[in-house]
N, CA, C and O atoms as a Tinker XYZ file with bonds, in Angstrom:
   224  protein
     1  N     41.213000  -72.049000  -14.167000    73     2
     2  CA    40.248000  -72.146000  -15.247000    64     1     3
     3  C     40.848000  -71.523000  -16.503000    63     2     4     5
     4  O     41.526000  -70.496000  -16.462000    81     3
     5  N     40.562000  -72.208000  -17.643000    73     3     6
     6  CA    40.939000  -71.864000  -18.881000    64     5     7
     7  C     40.666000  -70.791000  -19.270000    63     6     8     9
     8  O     39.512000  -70.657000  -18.863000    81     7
     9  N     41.071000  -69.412000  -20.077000    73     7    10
    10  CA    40.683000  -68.248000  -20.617000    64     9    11
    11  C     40.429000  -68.678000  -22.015000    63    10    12    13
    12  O     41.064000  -69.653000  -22.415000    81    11
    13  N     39.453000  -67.997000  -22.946000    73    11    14
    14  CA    38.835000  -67.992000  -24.414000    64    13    15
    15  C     39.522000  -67.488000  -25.028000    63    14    16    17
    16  O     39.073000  -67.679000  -26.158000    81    15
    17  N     40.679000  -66.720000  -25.145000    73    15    18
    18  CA    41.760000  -66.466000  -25.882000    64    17    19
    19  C     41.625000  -65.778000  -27.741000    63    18    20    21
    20  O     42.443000  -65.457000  -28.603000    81    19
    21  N     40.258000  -65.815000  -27.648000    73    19    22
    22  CA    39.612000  -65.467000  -29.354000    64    21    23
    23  C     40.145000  -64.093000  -29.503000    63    22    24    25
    24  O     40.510000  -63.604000  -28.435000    81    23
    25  N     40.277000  -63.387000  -30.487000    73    23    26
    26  CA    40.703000  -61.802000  -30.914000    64    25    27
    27  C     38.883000  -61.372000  -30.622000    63    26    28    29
    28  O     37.748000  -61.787000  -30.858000    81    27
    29  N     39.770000  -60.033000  -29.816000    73    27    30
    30  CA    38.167000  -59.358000  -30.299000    64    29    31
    31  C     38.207000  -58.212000  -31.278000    63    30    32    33
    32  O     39.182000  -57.958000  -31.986000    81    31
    33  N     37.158000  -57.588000  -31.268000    73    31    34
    34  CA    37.548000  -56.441000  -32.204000    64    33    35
    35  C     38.380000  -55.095000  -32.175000    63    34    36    37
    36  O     38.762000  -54.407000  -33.121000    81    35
    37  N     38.553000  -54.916000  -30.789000    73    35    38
    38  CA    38.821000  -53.893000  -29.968000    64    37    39
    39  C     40.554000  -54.417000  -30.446000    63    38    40    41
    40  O     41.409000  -53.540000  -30.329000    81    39
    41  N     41.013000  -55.813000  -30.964000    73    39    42
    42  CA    42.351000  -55.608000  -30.728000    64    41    43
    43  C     43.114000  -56.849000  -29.997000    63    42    44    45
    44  O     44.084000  -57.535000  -30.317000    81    43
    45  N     42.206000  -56.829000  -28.827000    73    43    46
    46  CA    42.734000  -57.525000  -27.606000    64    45    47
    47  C     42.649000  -58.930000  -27.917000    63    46    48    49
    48  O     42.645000  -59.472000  -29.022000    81    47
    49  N     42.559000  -59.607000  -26.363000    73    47    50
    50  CA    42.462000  -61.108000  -26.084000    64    49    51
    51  C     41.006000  -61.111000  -25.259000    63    50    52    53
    52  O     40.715000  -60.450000  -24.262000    81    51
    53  N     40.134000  -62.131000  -26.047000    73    51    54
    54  CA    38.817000  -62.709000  -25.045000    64    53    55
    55  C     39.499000  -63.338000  -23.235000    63    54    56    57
    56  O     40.041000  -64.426000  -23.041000    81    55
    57  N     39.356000  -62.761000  -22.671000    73    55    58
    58  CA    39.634000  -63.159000  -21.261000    64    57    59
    59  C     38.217000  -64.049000  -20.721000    63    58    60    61
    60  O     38.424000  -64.252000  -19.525000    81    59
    61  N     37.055000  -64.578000  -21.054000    73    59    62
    62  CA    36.243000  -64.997000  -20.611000    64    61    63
    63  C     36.781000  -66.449000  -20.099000    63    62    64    65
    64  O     37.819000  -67.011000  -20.447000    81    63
    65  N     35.814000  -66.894000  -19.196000    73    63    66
    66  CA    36.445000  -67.972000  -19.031000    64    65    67
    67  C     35.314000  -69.456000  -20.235000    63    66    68    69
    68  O     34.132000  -69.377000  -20.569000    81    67
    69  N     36.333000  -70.588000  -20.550000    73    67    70
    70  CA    35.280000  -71.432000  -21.331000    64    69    71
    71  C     34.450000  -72.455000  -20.923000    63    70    72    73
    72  O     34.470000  -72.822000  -19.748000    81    71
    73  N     33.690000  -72.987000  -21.775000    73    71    74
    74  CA    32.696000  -73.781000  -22.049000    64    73    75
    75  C     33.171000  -75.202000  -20.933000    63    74    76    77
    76  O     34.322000  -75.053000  -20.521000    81    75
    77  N     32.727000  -76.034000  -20.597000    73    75    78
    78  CA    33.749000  -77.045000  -20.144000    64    77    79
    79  C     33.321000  -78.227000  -21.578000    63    78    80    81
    80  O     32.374000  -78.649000  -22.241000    81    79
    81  N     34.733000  -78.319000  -21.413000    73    79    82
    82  CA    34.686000  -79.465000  -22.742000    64    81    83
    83  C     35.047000  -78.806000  -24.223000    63    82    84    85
    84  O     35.125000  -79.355000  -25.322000    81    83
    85  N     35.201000  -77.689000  -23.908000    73    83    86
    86  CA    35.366000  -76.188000  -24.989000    64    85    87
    87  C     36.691000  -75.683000  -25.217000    63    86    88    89
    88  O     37.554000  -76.030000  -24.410000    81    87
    89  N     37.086000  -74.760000  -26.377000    73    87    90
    90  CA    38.161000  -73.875000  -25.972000    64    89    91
    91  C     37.794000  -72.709000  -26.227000    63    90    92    93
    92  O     38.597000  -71.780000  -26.318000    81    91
    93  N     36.607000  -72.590000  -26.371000    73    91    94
    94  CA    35.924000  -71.204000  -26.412000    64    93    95
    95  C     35.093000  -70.693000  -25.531000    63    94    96    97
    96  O     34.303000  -71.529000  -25.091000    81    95
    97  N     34.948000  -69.349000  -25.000000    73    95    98
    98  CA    33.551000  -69.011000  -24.027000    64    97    99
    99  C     32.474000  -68.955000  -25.296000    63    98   100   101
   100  O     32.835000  -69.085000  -26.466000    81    99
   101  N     30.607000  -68.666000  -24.734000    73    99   102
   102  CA    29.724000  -68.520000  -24.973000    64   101   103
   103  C     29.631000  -67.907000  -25.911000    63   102   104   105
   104  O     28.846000  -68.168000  -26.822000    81   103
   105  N     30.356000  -67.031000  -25.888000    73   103   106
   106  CA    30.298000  -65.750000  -27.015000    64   105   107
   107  C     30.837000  -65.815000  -28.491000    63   106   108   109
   108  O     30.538000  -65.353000  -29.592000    81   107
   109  N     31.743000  -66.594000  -27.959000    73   107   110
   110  CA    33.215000  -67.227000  -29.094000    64   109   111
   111  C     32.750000  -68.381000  -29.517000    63   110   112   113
   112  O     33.509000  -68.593000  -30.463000    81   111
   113  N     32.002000  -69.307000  -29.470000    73   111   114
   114  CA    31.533000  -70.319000  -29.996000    64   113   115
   115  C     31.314000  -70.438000  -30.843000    63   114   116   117
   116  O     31.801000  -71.411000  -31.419000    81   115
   117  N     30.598000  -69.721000  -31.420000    73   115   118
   118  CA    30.119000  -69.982000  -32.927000    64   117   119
   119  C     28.292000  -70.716000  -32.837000    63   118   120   121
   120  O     27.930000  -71.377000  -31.863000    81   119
   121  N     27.532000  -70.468000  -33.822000    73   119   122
   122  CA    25.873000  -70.474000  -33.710000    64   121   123
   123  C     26.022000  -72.235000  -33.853000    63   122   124   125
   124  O     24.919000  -72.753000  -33.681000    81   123
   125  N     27.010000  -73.147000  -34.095000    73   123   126
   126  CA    26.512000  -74.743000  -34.671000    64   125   127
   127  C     27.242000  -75.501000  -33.451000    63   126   128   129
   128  O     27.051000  -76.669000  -33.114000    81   127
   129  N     27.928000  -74.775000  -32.996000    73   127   130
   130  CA    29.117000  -75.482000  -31.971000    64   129   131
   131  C     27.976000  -76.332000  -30.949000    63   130   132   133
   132  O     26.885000  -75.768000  -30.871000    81   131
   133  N     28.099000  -77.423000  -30.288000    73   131   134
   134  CA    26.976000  -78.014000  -29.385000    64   133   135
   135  C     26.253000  -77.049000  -28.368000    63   134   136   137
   136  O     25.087000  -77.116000  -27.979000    81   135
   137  N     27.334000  -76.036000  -27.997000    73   135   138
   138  CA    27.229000  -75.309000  -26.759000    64   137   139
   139  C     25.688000  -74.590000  -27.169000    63   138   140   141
   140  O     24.625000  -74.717000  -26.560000    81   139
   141  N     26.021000  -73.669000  -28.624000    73   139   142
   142  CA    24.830000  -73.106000  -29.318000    64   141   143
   143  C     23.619000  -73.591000  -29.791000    63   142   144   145
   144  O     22.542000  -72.995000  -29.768000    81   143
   145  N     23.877000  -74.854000  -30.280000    73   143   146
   146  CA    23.076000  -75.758000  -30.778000    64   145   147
   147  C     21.610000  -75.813000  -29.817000    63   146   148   149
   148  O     20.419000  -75.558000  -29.990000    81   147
   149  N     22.734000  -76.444000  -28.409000    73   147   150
   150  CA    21.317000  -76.451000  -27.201000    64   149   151
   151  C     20.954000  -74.861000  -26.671000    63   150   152   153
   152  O     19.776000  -74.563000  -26.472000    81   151
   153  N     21.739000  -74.144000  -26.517000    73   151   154
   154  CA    21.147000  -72.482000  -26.806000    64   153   155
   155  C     19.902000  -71.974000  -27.099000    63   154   156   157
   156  O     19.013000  -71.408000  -26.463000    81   155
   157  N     20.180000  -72.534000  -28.884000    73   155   158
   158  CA    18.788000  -72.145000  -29.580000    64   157   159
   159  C     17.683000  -73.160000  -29.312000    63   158   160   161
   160  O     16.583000  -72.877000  -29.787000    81   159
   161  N     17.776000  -74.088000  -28.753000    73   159   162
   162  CA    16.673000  -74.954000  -28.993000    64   161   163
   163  C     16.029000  -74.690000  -27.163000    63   162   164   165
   164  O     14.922000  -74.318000  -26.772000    81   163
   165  N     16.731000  -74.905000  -26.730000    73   163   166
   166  CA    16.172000  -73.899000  -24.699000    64   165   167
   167  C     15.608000  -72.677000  -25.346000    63   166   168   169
   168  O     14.383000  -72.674000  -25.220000    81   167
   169  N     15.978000  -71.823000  -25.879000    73   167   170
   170  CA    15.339000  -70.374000  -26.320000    64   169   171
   171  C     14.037000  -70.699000  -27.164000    63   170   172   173
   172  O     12.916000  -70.361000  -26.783000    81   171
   173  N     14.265000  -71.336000  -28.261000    73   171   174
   174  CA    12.919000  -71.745000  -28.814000    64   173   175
   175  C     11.973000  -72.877000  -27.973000    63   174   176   177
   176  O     10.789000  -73.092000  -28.234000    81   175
   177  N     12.655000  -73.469000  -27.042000    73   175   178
   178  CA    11.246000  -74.380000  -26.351000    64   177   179
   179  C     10.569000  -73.200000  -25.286000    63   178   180   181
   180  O      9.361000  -73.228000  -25.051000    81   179
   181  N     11.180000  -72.499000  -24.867000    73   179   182
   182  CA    10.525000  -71.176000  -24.181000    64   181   183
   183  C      9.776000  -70.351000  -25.225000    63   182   184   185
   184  O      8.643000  -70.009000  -24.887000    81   183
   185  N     10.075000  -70.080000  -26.077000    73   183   186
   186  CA     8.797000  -69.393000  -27.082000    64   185   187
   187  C      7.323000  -70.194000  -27.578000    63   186   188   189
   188  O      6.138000  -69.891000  -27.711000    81   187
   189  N      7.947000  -71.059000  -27.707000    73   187   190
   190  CA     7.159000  -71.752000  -27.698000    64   189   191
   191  C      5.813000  -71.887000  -26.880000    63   190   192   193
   192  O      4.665000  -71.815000  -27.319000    81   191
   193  N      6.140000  -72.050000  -25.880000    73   191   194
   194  CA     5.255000  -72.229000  -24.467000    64   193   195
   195  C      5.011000  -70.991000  -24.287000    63   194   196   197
   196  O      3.797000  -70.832000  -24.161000    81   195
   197  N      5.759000  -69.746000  -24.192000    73   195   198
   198  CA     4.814000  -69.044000  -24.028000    64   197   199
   199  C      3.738000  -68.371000  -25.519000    63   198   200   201
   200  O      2.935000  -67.453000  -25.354000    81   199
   201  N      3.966000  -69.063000  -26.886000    73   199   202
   202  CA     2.920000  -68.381000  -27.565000    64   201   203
   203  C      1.688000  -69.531000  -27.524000    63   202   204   205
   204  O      0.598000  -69.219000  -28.004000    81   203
   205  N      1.867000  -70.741000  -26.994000    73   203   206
   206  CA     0.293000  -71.560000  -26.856000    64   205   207
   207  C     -0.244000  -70.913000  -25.444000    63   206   208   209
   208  O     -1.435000  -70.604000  -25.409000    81   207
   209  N      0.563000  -70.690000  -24.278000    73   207   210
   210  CA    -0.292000  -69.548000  -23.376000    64   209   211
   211  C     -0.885000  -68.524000  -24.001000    63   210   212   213
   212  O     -2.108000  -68.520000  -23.858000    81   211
   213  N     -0.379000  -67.535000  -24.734000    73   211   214
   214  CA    -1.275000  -66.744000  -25.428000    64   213   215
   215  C     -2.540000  -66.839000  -25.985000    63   214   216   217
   216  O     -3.518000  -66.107000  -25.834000    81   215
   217  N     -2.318000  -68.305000  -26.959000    73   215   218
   218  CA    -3.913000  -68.505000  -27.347000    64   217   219
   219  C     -4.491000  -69.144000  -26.523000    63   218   220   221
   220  O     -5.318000  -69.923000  -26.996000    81   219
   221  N     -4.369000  -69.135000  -25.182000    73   219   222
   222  CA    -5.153000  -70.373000  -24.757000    64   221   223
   223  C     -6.190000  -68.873000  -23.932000    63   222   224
   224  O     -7.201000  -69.111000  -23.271000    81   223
């Protein structure tokens, strides 16, 4: 399996392993990359649902 290879801050090398279809892990992606894209939108369909439970 491929390693993420990004600089971190510490200096080093990202050792995570990546995305498939990626050359980055999760972390290293970036917020627009597809990986993130569907991220935020799974995270917001869960808020979602749970703030119409609330008012209901």
């Amino acid at each position: 399996m491929a390693k993420c290879g990004a600089p971190t801050k510490t200096g080093g090398w990202c050792r995570r392993k990546v995305v498939t279809g990626t050359s980055r892990c999760p972390v290293h992606q970036g917020a627009w990359s597809a990986y993130g894209v569907a991220q935020r939108k799974e995270k917001e369909a869960k808020e979602k649902k749970r703030t119409l439970r609330r008012k209901r």
